[in-house]
N, C-alpha and C positions, 0 to 999 in steps of 0.2 A: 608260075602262076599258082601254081598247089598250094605252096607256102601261103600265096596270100590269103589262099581259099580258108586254109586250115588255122589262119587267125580269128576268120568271122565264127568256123563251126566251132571252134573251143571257147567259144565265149558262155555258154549256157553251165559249163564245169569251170569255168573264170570264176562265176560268180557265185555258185554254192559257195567253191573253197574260201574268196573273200570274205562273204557273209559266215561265214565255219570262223576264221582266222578273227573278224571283228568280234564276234558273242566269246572266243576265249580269250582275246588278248585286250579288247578294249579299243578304243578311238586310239589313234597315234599321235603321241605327245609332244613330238619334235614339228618346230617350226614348219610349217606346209605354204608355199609361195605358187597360187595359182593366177597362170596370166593367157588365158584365152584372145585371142584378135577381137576387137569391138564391135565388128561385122559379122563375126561367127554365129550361124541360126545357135552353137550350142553354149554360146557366153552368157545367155539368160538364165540358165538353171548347174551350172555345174559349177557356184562358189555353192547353193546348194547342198549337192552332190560331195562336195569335197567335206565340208563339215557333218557329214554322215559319218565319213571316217577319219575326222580329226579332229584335235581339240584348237588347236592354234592355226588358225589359216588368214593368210592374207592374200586379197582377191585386188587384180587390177586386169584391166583391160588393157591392151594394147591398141593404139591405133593407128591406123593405116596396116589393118591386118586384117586377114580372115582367118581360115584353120591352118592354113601351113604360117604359123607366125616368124619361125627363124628365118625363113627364106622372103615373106615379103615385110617386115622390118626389123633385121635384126639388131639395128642401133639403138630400135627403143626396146629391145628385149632384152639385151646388155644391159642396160642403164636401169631395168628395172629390176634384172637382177642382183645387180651389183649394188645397189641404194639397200636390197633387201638384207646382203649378206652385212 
């Protein structure tokens, strides 16, 4: 359980260094492929979120999914990835 604890408390040093890393290097220029479940409270704001720190994003939903998308469909998470690559 530590572990998992010690992923929520390192978030607040996640994020300086992120925002440190974006102000020197810049948006990230390589293809960025985001696929949140269509049900997920967090799929409304985090194609967003991802264009904060990218230049090239393509955003789809997955449906018949919530937050754990590989495990409740991962046929249609394959095939969007793979259509992507």
């Amino acid at each position: 359980m530590r572990a998992g604890f010690e992923l929520y408390r390192a978030f607040p040093v996640d994020v300086e260094r992120n925002w440190d890393d974006l102000k020197r290097d810049g948006k990230l220029t390589m293809p960025v492929l985001e696929l949140p479940g269509a049900a997920s409270a967090f799929a409304p704001f985090t194609e967003g979120m991802m264009r904060e720190v990218a230049k090239d994003v393509t955003f789809r939903t997955i449906e018949r999914a919530n937050h754990w998308v590989p495990e409740e469909n991962a046929k249609a998470l394959v095939s969007a990835i793979t259509d992507f690559l």
